[in-house]
C-alpha positions as CSV (number, residue, x, y, z in Angstrom):
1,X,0.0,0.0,0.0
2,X,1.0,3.2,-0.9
3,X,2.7,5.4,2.2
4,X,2.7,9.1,1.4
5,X,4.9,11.6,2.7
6,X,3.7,14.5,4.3
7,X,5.5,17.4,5.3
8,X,3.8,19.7,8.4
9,X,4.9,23.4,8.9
10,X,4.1,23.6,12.1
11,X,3.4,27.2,14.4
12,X,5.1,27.1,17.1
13,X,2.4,28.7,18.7
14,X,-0.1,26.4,17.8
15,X,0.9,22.9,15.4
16,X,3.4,22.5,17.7
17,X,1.7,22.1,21.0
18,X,-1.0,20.6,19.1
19,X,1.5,17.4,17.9
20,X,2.7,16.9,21.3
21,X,-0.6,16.7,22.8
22,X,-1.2,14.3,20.1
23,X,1.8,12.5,21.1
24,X,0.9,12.7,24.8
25,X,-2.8,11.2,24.3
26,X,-1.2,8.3,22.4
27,X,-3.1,9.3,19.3
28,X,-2.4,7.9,16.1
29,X,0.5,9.9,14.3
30,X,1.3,9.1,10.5
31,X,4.7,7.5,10.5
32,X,5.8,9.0,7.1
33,X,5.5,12.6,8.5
34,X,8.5,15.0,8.8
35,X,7.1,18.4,11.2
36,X,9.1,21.5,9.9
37,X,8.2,24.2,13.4
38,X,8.3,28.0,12.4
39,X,7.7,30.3,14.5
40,X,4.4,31.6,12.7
41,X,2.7,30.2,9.4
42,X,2.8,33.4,8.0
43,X,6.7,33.1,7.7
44,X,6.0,30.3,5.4
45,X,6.5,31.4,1.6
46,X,5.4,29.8,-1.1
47,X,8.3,28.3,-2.2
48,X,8.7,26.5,1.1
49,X,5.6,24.6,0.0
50,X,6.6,23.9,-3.6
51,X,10.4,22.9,-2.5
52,X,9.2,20.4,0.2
53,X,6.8,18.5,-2.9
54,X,10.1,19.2,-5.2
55,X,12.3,17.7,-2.4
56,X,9.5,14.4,-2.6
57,X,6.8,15.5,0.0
58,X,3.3,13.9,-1.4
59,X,1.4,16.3,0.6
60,X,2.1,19.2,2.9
61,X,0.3,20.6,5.5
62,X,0.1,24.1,7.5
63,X,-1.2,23.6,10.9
64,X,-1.7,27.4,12.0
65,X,-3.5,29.4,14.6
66,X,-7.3,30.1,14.1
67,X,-7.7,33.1,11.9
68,X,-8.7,35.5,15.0
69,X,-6.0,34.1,17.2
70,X,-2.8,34.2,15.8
71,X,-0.5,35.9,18.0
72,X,1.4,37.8,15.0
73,X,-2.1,39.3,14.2
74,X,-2.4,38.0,10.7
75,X,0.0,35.6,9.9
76,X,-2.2,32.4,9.5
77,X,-4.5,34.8,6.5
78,X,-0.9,35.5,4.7
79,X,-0.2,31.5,5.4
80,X,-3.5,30.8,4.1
81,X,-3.1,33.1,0.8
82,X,-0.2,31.8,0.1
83,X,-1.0,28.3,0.4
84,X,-3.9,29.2,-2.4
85,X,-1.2,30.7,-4.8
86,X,0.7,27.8,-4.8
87,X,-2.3,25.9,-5.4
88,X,-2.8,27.5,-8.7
89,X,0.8,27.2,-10.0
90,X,0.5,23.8,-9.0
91,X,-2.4,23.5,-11.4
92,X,-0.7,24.8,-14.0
93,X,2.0,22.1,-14.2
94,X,-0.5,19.6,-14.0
95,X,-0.4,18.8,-10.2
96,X,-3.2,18.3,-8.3
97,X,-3.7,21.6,-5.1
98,X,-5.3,18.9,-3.1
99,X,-2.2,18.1,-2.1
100,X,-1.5,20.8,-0.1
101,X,-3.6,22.2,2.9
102,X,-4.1,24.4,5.5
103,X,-5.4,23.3,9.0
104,X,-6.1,26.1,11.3
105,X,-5.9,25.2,15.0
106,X,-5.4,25.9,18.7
107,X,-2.6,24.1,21.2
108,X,-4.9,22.0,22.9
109,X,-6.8,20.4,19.4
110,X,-4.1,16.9,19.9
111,X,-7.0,15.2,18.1
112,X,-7.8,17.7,15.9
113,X,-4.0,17.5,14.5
114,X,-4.1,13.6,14.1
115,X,-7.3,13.3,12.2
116,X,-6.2,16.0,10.0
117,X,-2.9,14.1,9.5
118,X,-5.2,10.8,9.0
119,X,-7.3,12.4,6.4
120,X,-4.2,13.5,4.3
121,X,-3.3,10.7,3.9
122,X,-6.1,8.6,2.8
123,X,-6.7,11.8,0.3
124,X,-3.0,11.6,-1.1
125,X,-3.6,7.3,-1.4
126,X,-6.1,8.5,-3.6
127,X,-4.0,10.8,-5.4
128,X,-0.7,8.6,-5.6
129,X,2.7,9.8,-5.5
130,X,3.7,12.7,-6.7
131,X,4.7,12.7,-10.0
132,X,6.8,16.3,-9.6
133,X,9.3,14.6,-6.9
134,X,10.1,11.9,-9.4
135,X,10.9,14.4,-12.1
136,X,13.0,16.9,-10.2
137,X,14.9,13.2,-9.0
138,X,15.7,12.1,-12.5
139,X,16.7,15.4,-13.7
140,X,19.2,15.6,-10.5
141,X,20.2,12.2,-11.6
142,X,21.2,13.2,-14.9
């Protein structure tokens, strides 16, 4: 069976705590799953989320602050926006948007981060692998 990779950008005020609480009520985590903290999802760019599918992610996920709680005011709307803009160049190479994704929540959501994580991943089985990482590793290989 098919095991995706997902990468999670992770707030540090928010996907992080949420991932340990995971961890602390024994919840399921995906075992393919690498957790990149920043310090707010608004510091992620764009190309962070295209580089991570590049670098052989199958999905990637932004777990940020609710929209009228993120301690940098507006950083999980800039997250959010940018998330959607990659989306569209994604489209335009062919590449499906569902595959990335934007979870907003708050520190003490450990269950809320897990079934996100567990519904990725039954969305990117759908999918399949991503056919981008496999180009960008045969043109490295060249």
């Amino acid at each position: 069976m098919f095991n995706p990779k997902i990468v999670a950008f992770c707030c540090e005020q928010s996907g992080i705590p949420a991932s340990e609480m995971s961890k602390s009520l024994k919840m399921e985590i995906y075992g393919n799953l690498e957790i990149r903290p920043v310090p707010c999802a608004g510091r992620i760019e764009a190309v962070h989320l295209l580089t991570a599918l590049e670098q052989g992610a199958d999905g990637v996920l932004v777990f940020a602050c609710h929209e009228e709680n993120c301690q940098y005011r507006k950083g999980n709307i800039r997250a959010k926006s940018r998330l959607l803009y990659a989306g569209t160049l994604l489209e335009r190479i062919g590449m499906e948007k569902a595959r990335l994704e934007i979870c907003n929540l708050a520190t003490n959501s450990g269950v809320k981060f897990s079934e996100a994580l567990t519904e990725k991943v039954e969305q990117l089985r759908k999918l399949g692998p991503n056919k981008f990482s496999k180009i960008s590793s045969e043109v490295g290989q060249e």
